[in-house]
C-alpha positions in Angstrom: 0.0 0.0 0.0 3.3 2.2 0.3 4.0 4.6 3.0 1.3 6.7 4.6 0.9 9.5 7.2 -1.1 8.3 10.4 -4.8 8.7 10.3 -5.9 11.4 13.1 -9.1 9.6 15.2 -10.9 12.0 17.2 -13.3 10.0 19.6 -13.5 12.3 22.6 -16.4 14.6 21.8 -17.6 13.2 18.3 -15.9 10.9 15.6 -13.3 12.3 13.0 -11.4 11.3 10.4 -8.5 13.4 9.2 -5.9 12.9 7.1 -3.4 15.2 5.5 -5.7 18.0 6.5 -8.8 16.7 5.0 -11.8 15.4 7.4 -14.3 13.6 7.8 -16.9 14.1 10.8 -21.2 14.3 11.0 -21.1 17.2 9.1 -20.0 15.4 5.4 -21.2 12.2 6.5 -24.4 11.8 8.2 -24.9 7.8 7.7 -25.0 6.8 11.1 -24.4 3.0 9.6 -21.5 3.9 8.3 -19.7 5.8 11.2 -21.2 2.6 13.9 -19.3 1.0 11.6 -16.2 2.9 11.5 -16.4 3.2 14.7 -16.4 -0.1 15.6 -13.8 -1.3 13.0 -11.1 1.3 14.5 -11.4 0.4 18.4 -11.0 -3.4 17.9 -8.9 -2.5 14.7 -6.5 -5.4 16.6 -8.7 -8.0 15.4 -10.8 -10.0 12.6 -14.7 -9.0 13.4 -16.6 -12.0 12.7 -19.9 -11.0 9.9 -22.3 -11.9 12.4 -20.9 -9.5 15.2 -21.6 -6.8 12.8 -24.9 -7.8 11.5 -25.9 -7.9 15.2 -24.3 -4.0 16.0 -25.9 -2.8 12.4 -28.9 -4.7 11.7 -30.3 -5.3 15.5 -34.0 -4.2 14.4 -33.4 -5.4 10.8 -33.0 -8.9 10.8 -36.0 -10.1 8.5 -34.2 -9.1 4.9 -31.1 -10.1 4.0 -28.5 -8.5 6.4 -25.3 -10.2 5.1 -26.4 -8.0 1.7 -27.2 -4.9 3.5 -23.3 -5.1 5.6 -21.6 -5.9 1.7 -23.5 -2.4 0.5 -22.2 -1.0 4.4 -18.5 -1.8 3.6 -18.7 -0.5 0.4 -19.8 2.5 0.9 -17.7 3.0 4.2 -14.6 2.4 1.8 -15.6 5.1 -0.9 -16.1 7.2 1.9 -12.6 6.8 3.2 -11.2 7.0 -0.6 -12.6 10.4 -0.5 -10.8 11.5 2.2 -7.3 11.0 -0.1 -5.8 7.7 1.1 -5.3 4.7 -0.9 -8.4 2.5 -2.2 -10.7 1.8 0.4 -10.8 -1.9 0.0 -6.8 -2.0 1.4 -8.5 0.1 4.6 -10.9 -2.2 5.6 -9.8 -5.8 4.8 -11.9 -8.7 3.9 -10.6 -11.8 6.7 -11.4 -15.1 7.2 -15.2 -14.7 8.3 -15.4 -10.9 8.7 -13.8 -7.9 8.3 -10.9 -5.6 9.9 -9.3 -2.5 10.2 -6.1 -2.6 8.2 -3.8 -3.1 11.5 -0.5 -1.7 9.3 -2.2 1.6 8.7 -0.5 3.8 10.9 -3.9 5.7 13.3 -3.3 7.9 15.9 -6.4 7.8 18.6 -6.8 11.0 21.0 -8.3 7.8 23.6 -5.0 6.8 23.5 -3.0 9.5 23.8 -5.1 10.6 26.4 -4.5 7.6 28.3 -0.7 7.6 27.7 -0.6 11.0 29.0 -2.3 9.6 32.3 -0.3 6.5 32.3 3.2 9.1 32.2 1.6 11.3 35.1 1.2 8.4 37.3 4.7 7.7 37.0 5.7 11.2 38.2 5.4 10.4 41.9 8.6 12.5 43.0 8.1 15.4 40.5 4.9 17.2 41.3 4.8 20.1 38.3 5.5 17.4 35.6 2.4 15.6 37.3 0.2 18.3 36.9 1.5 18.9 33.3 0.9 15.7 32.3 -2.8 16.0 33.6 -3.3 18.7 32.0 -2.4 17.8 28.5 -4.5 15.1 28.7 -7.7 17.1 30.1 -6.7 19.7 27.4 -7.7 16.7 24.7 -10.4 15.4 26.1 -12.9 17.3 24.8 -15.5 15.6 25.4 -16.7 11.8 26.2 -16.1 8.8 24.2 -18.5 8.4 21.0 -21.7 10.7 22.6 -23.3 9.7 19.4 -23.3 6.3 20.5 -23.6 6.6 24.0 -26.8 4.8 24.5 -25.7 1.8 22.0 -24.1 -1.4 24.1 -21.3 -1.6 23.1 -20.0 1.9 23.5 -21.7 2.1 26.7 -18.8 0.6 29.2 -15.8 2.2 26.7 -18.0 5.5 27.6 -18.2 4.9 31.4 -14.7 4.2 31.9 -12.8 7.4 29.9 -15.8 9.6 32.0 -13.9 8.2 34.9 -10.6 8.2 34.2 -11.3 11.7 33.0 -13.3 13.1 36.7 -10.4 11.2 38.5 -7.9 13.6 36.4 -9.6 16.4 37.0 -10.2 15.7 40.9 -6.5 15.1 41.0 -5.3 18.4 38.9 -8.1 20.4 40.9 -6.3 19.4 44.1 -2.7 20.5 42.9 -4.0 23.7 41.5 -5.8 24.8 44.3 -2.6 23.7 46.6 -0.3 25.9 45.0 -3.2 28.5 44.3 -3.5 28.7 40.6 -7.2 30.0 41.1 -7.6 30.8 37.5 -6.2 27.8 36.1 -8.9 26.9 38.4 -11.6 28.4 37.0 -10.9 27.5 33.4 -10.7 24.0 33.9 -14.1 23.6 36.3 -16.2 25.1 33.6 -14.9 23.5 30.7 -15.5 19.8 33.4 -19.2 21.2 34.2 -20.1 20.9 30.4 -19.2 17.2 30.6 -20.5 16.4 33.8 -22.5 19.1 35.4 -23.8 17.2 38.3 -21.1 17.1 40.3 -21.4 19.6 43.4 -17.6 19.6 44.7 -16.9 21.2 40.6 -19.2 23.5 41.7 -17.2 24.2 45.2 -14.1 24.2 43.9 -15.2 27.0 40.9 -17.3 29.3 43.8 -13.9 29.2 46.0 -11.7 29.9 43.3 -13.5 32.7 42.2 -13.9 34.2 45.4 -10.2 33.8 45.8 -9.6 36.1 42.4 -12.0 38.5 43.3 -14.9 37.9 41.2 -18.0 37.8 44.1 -20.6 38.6 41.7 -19.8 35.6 39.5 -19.3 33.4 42.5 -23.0 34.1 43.7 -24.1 33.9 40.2 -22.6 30.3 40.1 -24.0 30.0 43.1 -27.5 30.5 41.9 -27.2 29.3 38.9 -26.2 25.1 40.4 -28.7 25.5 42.8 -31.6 26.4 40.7 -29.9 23.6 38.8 -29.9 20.6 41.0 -33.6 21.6 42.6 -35.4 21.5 39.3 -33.3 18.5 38.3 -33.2 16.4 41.6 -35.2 18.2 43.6 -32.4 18.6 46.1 -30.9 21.5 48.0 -26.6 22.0 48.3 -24.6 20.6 50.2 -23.9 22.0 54.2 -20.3 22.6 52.7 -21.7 24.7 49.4 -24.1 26.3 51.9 -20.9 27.4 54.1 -19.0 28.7 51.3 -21.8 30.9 50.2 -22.2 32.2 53.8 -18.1 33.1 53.6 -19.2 34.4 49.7 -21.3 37.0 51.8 -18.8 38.1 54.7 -16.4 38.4 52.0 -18.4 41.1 50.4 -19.4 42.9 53.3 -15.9 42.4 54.0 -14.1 44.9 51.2 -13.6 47.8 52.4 -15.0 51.2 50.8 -15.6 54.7 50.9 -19.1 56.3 52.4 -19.8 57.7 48.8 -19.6 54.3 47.0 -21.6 52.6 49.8 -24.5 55.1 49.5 -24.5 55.0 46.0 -25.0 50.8 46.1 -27.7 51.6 48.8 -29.8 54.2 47.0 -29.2 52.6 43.5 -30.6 49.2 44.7 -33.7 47.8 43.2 -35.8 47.1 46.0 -39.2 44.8 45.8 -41.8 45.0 48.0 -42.9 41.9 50.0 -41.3 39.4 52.2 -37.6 39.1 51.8 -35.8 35.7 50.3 -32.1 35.0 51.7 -30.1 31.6 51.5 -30.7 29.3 54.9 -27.3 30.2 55.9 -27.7 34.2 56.2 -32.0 33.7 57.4 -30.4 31.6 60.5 -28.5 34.7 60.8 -31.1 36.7 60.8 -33.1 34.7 63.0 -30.6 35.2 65.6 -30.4 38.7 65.6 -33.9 39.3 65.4 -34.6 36.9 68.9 -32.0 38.6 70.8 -33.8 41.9 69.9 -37.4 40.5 70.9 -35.5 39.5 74.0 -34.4 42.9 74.5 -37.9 44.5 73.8 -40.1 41.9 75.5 -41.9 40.8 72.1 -42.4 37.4 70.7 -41.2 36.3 67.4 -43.2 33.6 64.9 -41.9 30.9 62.7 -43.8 29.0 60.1 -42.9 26.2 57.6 -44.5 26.3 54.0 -45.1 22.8 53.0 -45.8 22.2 49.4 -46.3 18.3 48.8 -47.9 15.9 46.0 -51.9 15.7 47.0 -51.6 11.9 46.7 -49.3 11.5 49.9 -46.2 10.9 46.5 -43.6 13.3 46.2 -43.8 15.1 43.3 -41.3 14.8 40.2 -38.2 17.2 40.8 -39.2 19.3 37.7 -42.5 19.8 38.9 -41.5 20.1 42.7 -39.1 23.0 41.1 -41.9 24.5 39.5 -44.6 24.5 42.3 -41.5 26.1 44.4 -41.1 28.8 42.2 -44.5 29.8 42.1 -45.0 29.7 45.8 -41.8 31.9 46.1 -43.2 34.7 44.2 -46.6 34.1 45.9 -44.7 34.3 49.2 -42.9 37.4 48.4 -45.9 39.5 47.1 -48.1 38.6 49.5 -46.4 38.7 52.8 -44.9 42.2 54.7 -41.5 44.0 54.0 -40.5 43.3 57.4 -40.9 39.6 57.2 -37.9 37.1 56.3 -38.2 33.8 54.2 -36.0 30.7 52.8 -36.3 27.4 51.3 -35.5 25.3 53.7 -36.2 22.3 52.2 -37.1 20.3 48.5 -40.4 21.0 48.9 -40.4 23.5 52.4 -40.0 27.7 53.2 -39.6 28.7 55.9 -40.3 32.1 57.6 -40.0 34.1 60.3 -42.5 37.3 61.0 -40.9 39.0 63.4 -43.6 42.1 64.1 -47.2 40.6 64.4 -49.5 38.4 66.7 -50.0 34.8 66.6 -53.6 35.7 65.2 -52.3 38.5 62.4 -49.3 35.9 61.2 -52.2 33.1 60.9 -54.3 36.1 58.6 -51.3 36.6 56.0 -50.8 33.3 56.0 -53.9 32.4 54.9 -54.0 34.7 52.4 -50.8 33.4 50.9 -52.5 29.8 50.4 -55.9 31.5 49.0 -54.1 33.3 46.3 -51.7 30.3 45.1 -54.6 27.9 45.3 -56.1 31.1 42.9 -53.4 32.0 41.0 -52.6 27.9 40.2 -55.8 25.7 40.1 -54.1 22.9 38.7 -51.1 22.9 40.8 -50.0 19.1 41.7 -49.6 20.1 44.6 -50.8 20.5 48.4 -49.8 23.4 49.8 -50.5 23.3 53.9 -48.8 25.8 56.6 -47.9 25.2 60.2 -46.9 28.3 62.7 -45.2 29.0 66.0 -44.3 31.0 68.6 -41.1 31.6 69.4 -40.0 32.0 73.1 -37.4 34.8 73.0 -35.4 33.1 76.0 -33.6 30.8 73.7 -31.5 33.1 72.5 -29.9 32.5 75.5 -29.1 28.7 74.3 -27.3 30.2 71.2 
């Protein structure tokens, strides 16, 4: 067949072909036959893939023709295809063998799975020498750009090959993240948690690790933005609330601001230029405990009583409701909260499917009046709502402050 250059693979992020600056990818060929195909042939290119293993990954819902046709028709149109691309003939790429067919194993490829894993494979050796380490990880995050075959993700036999580079690349990133944070490369940081969130973006400690290093450069409004942003995220996608850990970094996300010092003309200008809503007030769990504290040592102090009350919104058949929806009926009975309650009165999820409140100015009998008014006008704004929504209120005895 003579001498050839090496055949660049991209698997990582989507399939590609190229060769001598020529490529193939979705875009120019959109047969999904033919790329399952290729595919395939190129990740056991090692061996001879018997005619019936093929017919079984191509032809799985297709069995009542003539499938042994069909694959003949497969391969040759999967060799014109990789004529066109400016090697040799097709036929000398993928080889006819005994009862199958092969990838030609003397036809120099070079795989970014495999380079990536080389890359991994050299860092492990680098016990002694921490920067090469953390070099070495870092090439090989900076080619995976994404996991193996996404295309194929849901077929069988892609699915394990897919599992294991996902893990191999979270344990490289876990690894780097820990090195780079050590030595406090914040921004190297940043750049490599949101480019790991686009792969996997269910992973909180990404999430912590991005919040603390932007905090560390300075950038508080993104932090809290992130902040936001995940948590609106997992609620509506699993219904659940972040971590104590997140919940303490956000609470050192606010000191932090509060904490920067500035002049008396910049800090009137952020006071008086401050959209302000009428209603109750929503904070995070961490800063309403906060405020709950403050605001019993001052009842204590003035010989008034402070009330508490939990906002339960649950599925009317006793079943918690999906997460979407659960996120949903939360949303709505945040805004109904807000509008409908006083300025002076405080509010936080404190739970998937819970707010809680604290009205720290009115009688057990007024409280019980606003609250009813809140469930009146969900149940009026939201007819249909799947869900329940039921209150319970408290008294709280001011003489526990003492106790905190």
């Amino acid at each position: 067949m003579g001498e050839v250059k090496p055949i660049q693979v991209t698997m990582l992020g989507g399939c590609s072909l190229t060769y001598n600056g020529k490529t193939l990818d979705g875009k120019n060929v959109r047969s999904k036959r033919i790329w399952t195909l290729l595919e395939y042939l190129i990740t056991y290119r090692f061996r001879c893939i018997p005619q019936d293993e093929l017919i079984d990954l191509l032809y799985q819902e297709d069995k009542g023709g003539a499938p042994s046709g069909s694959l003949k028709t497969l391969i040759h149109r999967a060799r014109a295809v990789l004529t066109s691309l400016g090697l040799t003939d097709g036929k000398d790429i993928v080889l006819k063998c005994a009862d199958g067919y092969r990838w030609n194993p003397s036809l120099p490829v070079e795989l970014d799975t495999e380079r990536f894993e080389s890359l991994l494979r050299e860092a492990s050796l680098c016990a002694e020498d921490v920067e090469r380490r953390l070099r070495l990880r870092l090439g090989a995050l900076e080619i995976y750009k994404g996991d193996f075959l996404p295309d194929a993700a849901g077929d069988i036999w892609a699915m394990s090959i897919n599992t294991y580079f996902h893990f191999r690349y979270m344990s490289a990133v876990n690894e780097a993240l820990e090195a780079l944070v050590e030595r406090g490369s914040f921004n190297e940081v940043v750049e490599l948690v949101k480019k790991a969130i686009t792969i996997d973006p269910y992973v909180e400690s990404l999430y912590y690790n991005l919040i603390l290093a932007l905090i560390n450069t300075n950038r508080m409004q993104a932090a809290r933005e992130q902040y936001e942003s995940m948590k609106r995220l997992f609620y509506g996608e699993f219904g659940i609330a972040p971590s104590k850990e997140l919940q303490s970094l956000y609470k050192k996300l606010i000191k932090s601001e509060n904490g920067i010092e500035k002049n008396m003309s910049v800090v009137s200008e952020e006071l008086c230029g401050s959209k302000t809503e009428g209603g109750a007030f929503f904070c995070e769990y961490e800063i309403f405990q906060d405020v709950f504290k403050r605001e019993l040592y001052a009842a204590k102090r003035e010989g008034r009583t402070l009330h508490i009350c939990l906002f339960n919104a649950d599925g009317k058949e006793e079943e918690p409701l999906p997460p979407k929806k659960q996120d949903t009926v939360m949303r709505r009975l945040c805004t109904c909260i807000r509008n409908n309650m006083r300025g002076g009165d405080i509010f936080s999820r404190y739970s998937v499917s819970q707010f809680i409140i604290l009205l720290p100015l009115a009688s057990f009998e007024d409280s019980e009046n606003v609250l009813e008014r809140v469930v009146k006008k969900f149940r009026h704004d939201n007819p249909h709502s799947p869900a329940l929504v039921s209150y319970s209120l408290q008294t709280v005895d001011p003489a526990c402050a003492a106790k905190i």
